[in-house]
C-alpha positions in Angstrom: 180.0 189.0 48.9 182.4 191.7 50.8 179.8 193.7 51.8 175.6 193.6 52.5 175.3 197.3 50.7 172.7 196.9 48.3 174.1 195.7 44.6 172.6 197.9 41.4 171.4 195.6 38.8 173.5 195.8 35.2 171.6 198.0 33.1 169.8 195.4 30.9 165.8 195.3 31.0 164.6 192.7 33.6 161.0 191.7 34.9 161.6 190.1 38.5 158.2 189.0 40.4 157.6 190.6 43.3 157.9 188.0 45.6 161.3 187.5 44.0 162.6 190.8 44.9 164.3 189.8 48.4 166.6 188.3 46.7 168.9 191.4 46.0 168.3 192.3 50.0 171.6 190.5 51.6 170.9 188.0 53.9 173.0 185.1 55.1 169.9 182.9 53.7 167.4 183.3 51.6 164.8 180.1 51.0 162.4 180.3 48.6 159.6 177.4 48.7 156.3 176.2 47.0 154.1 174.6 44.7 155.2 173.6 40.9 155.2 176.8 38.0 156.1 179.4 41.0 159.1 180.5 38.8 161.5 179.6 41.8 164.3 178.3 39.6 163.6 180.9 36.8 163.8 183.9 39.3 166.9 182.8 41.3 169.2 182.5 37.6 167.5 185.5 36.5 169.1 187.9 39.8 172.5 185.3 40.0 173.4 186.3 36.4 172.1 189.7 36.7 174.7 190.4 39.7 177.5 188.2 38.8 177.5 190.7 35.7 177.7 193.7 38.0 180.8 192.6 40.3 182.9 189.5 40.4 181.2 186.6 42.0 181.9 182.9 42.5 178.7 181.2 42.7 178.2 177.7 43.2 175.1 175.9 42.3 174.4 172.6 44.5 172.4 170.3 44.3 172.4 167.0 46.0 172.4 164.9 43.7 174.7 165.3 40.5 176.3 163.0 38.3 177.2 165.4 35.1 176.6 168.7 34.1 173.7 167.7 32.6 172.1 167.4 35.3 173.3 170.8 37.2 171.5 173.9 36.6 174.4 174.9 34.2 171.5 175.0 31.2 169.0 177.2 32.8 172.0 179.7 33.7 172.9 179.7 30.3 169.0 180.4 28.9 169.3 183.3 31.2 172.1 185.0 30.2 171.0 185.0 26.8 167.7 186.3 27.0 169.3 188.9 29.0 171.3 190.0 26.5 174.2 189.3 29.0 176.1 186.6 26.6 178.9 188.8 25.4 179.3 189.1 29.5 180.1 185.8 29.9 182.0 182.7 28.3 180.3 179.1 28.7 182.5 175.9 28.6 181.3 172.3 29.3 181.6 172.7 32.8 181.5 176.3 34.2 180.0 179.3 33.3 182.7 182.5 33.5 182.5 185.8 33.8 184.3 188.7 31.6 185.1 190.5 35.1 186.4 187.3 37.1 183.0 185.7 37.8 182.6 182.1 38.3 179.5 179.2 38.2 180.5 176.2 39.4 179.0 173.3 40.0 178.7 170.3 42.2 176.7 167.6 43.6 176.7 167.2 47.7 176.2 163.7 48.5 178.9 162.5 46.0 181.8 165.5 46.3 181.6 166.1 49.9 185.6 166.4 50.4 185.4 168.7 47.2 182.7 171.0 48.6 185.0 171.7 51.7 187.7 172.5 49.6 186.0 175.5 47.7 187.4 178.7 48.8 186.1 182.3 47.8 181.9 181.4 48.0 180.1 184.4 47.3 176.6 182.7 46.6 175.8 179.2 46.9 172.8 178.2 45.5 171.1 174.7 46.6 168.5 173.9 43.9 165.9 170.9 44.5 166.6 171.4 48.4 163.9 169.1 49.6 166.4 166.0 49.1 169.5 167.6 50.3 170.3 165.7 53.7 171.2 166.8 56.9 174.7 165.5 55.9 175.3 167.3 53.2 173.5 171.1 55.0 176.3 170.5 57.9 179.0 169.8 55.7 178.1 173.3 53.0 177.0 175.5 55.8 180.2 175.8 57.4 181.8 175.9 53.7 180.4 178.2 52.6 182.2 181.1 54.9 183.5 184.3 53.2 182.6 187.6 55.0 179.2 188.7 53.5 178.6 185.5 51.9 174.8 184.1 51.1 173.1 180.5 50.8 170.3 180.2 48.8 167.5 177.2 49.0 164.6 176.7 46.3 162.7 173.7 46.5 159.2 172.2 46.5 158.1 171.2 49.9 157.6 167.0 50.4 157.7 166.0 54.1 158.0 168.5 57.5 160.7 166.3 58.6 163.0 167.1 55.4 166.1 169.2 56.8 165.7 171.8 55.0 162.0 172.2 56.4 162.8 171.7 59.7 165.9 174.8 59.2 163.6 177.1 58.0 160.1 176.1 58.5 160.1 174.4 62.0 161.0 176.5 65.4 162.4 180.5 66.0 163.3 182.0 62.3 166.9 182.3 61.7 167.8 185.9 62.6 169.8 186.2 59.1 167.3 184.6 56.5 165.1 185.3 53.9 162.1 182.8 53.8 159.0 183.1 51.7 156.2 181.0 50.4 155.8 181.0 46.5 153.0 180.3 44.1 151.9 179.7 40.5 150.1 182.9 41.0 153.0 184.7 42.4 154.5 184.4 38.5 152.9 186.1 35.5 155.0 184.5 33.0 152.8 181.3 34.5 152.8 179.3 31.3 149.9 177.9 29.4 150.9 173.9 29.1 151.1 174.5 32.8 147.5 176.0 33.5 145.9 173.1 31.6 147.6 170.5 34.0 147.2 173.0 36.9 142.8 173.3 35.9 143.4 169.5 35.3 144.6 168.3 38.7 142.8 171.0 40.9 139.2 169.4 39.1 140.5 165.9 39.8 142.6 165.4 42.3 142.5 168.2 45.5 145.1 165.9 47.3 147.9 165.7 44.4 146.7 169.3 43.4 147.6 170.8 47.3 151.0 169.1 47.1 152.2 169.9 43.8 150.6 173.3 42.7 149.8 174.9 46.1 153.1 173.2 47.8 151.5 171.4 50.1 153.5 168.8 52.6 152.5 165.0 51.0 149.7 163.9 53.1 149.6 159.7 54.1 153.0 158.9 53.3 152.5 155.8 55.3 150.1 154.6 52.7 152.5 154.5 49.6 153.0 152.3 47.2 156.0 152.8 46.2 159.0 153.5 48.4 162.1 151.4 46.8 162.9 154.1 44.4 165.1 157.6 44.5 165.6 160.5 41.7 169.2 159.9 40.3 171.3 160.2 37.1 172.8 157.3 36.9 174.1 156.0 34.1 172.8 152.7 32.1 174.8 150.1 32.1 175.5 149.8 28.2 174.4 146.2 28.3 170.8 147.0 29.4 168.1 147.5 26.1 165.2 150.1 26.5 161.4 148.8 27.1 158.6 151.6 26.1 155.2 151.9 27.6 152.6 154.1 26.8 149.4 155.1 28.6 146.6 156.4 26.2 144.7 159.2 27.5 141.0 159.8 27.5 139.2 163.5 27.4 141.3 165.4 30.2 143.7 162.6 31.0 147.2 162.7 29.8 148.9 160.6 27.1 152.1 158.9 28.8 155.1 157.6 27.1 157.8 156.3 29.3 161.1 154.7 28.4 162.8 152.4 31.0 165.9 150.0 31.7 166.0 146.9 33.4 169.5 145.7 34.8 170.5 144.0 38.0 167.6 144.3 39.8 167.0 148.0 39.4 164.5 149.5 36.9 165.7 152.8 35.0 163.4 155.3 34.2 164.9 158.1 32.4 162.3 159.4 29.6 159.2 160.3 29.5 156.7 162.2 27.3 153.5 163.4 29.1 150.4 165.5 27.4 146.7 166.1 28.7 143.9 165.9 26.1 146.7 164.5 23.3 144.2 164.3 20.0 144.7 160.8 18.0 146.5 162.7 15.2 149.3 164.2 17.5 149.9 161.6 19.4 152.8 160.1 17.1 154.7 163.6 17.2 154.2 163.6 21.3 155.8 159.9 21.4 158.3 161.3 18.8 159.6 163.1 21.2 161.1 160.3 23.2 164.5 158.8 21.5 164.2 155.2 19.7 160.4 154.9 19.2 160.7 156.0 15.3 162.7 155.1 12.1 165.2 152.4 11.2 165.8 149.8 14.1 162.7 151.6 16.4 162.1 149.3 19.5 159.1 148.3 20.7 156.0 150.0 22.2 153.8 148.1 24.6 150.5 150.0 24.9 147.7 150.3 26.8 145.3 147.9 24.9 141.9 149.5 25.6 142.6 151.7 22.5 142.9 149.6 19.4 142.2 152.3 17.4 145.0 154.0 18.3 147.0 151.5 17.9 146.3 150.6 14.7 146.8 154.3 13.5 149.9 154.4 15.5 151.1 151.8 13.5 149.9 153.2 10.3 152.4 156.0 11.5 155.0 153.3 11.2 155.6 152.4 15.5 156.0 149.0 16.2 153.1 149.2 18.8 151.6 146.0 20.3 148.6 145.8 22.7 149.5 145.5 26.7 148.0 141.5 28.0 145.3 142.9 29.8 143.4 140.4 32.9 142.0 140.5 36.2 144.8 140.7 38.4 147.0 142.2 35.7 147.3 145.6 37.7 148.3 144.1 41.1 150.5 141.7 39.4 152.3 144.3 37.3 152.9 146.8 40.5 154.4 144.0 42.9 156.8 143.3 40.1 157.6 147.7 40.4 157.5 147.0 43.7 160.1 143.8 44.0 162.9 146.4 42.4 164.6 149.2 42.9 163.9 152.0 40.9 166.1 155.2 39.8 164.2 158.2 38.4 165.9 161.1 35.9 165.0 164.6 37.1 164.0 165.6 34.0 161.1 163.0 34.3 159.1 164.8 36.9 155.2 163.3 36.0 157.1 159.9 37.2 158.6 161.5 40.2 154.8 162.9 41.2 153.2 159.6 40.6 155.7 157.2 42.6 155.4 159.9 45.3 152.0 160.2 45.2 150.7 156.3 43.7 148.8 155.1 47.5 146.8 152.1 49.3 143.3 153.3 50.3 142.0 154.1 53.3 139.0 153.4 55.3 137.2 156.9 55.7 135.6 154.8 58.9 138.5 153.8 60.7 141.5 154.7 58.9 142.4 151.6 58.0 144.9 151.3 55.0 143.3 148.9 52.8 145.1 146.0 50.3 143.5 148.0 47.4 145.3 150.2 45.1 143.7 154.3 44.3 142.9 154.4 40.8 144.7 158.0 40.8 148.2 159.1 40.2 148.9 155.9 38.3 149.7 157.1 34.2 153.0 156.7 34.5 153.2 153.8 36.5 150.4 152.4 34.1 152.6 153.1 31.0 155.5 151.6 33.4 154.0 148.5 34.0 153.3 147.9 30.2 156.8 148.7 29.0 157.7 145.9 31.5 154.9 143.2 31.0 156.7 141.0 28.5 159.7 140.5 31.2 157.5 140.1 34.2 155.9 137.2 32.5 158.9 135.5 31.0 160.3 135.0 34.9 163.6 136.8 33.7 165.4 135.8 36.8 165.3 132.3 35.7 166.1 132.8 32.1 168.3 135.5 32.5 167.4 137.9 30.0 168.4 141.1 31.7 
């Protein structure tokens, strides 16, 4: 931006949280951090579009990670401009987003376009979405980038570990003297939506350690004790050779009904589907696992479920899913996470319940001594429950030897 005066909004009707509003004060940074539902993501499109409709902007919208424009922020920038009312302000195309008076969205991923970051000229705004897993790589090589007079860099992201570099620029030793940083929380948005409040009541009843990191924003506590740590949120394409295995978790009172669709190829399990509800009634059940591509109509693949509900599987299958019972036995649970274990595994963005689980899934402790025990918590496991099922007929057909995959 040319100058830090103070931009007036376009004169459309906008509700902005509070805790939101620093975000039309210029500053070289502004980092925005917290807990799942805090309207982070919602908020920052909301005041990009609202200003790139005022003046001509060029905004770029980072993330580290970006294989397509699917998986950019390009969608929720487009939600926002039509609830606005701002559409006939700007023209969408399959990869940018312009701007009747000369504004530009653009968008890249960091770890995979580095050479093409440092060749972007003109910056006004960048905004890095999903911050926590930007490297320090990738902060050195945009900082300097991004270097127009008056320009701004924007961070949003939930907080995992205080050695992340983005924590350690903004949350670790003297503030920047040019930056915007504040702490946001479910209760800091009133939009806060309902599906969200059920899992929020959920998790803070059962589980005060998964409900500080997600929902309060937390740091993870005992990383030293997961389970899982072969495995990174990606987009990567699956190979067109590899077939789809579905899992599904039942749920029971408050616990959620999990569907998850995976890919087995080389070594590495794919994970890029899932369909997640708490307290999922029997008769809606079908329409949740609807929702996932391939488990219904002509040529549906299979469903391994979660066997201590025959009932319903049978009505599942009434439904007309070709839904077989998971090979349940002692050992079956350590048996079916050393086989998660023994690959590596690539997580969608869009699946975030499986992102929360492998980052949360741990080893107990001794509350004596500390000791991390050969025993597995019988918490943040649905997904990788569901997980394990969609993969039980290949773990016990030694598919390495046979060479199914």
């Amino acid at each position: 931006m040319a100058s830090r005066t103070r931009p007036p909004l376009p004169s459309v009707e906008v509700a902005l949280p509070r805790a939101f509003r620093p975000l039309f004060t210029p500053s070289r940074f502004k980092a925005f951090y917290g807990g799942r539902g805090s309207g982070k993501s919602h908020a920052v499109a909301t005041a990009l579009v609202l200003m790139a409709a005022e003046r001509p902007l060029r905004v770029l919208a980072a993330r580290e990670i970006q294989r397509s424009i699917r998986d950019s922020s390009k969608r929720l920038l487009d939600d926002r401009i039509a609830a606005l009312g701002l559409s006939r302000r700007y023209r969408s195309t399959a990869e940018a987003i312009r701007g009747r008076n000369g504004s530009l969205f653009v968008f890249a991923g960091l770890r995979a376009n580095p050479e093409s970051i440092k060749s972007m000229e003109g910056i006004d705004v960048a905004w890095v979405e999903e911050a926590a897993s930007v490297s320090q790589r990738s902060l050195d090589i945009l900082t300097p980038t991004i270097r127009k007079p008056g320009s701004e860099i924007w961070f949003t992201w939930n907080p995992r570990h205080p050695s992340d570099p983005v924590d350690a620029l903004f949350r670790r030793g003297p503030p920047h003297p040019d930056a915007v940083v504040a702490e946001v929380r479910y209760s800091d948005n009133p939009w806060f939506p309902a599906v969200l409040e059920a899992e929020r009541l959920w998790d803070r009843a059962r589980d005060p350690e998964k409900y500080a990191h997600i929902w309060e924003g937390a740091y993870q506590l005992h990383a030293e004790t997961r389970v899982f740590r072969r495995w990174r949120i990606d987009s990567l394409a699956v190979p067109e050779r590899a077939r789809p295995y579905y899992g599904a978790d039942w749920g029971f009172a408050a616990d959620p009904t999990v569907l998850v669709r995976c890919f087995l190829f080389d070594g590495t399990i794919y994970v890029d589907r899932e369909a997640y509800r708490v307290g999922c009634p029997i008769g809606e059940t079908g329409a949740l696992l609807r929702t996932v591509e391939g488990t219904h109509g002509a040529g549906a693949w299979p469903i391994t479920g979660d066997s201590a509900r025959p009932e319903l599987i049978d009505h599942l299958r009434r439904e007309g899913f070709r839904i077989r019972p998971a090979k349940k036995g002692k050992g079956s649970v350590e048996e079916g996470v050393a086989f998660l274990q023994g690959h590596d595994i690539v997580v969608h963005p869009d699946c975030r319940h499986a992102i929360d689980e492998l980052t949360l899934y741990s080893y107990r402790t001794d509350p004596l001594t500390g000791d991390i025990l050969p025993l597995l918590e019988d918490r943040h496991n649905h997904v990788i429950d569901a997980l394990r099922y969609a993969l039980e007929g290949v773990r016990r057909s030694d598919y390495r030897l046979l060479n199914l995959v």
